[in-house]
C-alpha positions in Angstrom: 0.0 0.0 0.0 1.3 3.2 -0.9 1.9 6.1 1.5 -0.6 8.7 0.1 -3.4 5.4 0.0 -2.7 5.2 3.7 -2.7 8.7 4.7 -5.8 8.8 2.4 -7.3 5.9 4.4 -6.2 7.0 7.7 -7.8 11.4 7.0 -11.4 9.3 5.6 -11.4 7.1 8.8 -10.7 10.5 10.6 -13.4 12.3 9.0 -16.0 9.5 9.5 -15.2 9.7 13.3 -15.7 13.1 13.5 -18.7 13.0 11.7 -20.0 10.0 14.2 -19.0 12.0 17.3 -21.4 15.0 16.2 -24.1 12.9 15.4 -23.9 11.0 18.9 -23.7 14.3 20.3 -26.8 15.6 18.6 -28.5 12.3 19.9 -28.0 13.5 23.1 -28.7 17.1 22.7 -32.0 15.7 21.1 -33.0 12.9 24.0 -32.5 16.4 26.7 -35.0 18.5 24.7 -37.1 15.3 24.9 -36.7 15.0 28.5 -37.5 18.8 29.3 -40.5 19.0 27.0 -42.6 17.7 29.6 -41.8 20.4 31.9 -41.0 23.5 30.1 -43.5 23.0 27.1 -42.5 21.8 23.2 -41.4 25.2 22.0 -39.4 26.5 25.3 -37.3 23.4 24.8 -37.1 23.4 20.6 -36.2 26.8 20.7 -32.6 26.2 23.1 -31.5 24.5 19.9 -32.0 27.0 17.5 -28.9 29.8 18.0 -30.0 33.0 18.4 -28.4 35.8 15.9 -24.8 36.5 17.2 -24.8 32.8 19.2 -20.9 31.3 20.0 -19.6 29.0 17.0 -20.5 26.3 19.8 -24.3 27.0 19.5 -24.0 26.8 15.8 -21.9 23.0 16.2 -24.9 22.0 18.6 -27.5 22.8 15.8 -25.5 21.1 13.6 -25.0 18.1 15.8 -28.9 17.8 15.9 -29.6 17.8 12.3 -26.7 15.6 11.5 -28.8 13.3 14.2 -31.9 13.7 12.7 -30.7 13.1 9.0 -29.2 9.8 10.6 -32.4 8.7 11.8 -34.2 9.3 8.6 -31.5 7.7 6.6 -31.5 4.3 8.6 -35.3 4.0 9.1 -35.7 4.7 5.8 -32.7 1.6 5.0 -34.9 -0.3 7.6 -38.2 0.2 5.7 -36.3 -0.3 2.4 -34.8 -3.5 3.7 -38.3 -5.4 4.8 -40.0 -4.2 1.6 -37.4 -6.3 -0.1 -37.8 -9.4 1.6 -41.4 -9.2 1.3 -41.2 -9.2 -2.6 
């Protein structure tokens, strides 16, 4: 294997866990709002994840985080509903 193939290799497998740390981290962010909906009301609790105008590049990440969580979601339910469809055919 040649050196740029395995710095290649080595910057995707990077990438991919970066990209799987903000999506856990969105799943977590999402399961709080969840948690605090019952006491605070659904759009007291939505509304902590939408930045505000002039929010910290770390309000921006955690936004980010959620919809990089929610786009996961869809994507493997919609893999899981593809999949059965298949074997009932």
């Amino acid at each position: 294997m040649s050196a740029r193939a395995l710095v290649s290799q080595w910057l995707a497998r990077a990438v991919l866990l970066l990209l799987w740390s903000f999506v856990a981290w969105g799943t977590l962010l999402l399961l709080l709002t969840l948690g605090s909906v019952a006491g605070e009301g659904l759009r007291t609790a939505l509304s902590r994840l939408v930045p505000p105008s002039g929010a910290s590049v770390w309000a921006w990440v955690n936004a980010l985080s959620v919809a990089l969580a929610v786009a996961a979601g869809l994507v493997a339910g919609g893999l899981v509903v593809s999949g059965r469809r298949r074997r009932e055919s």
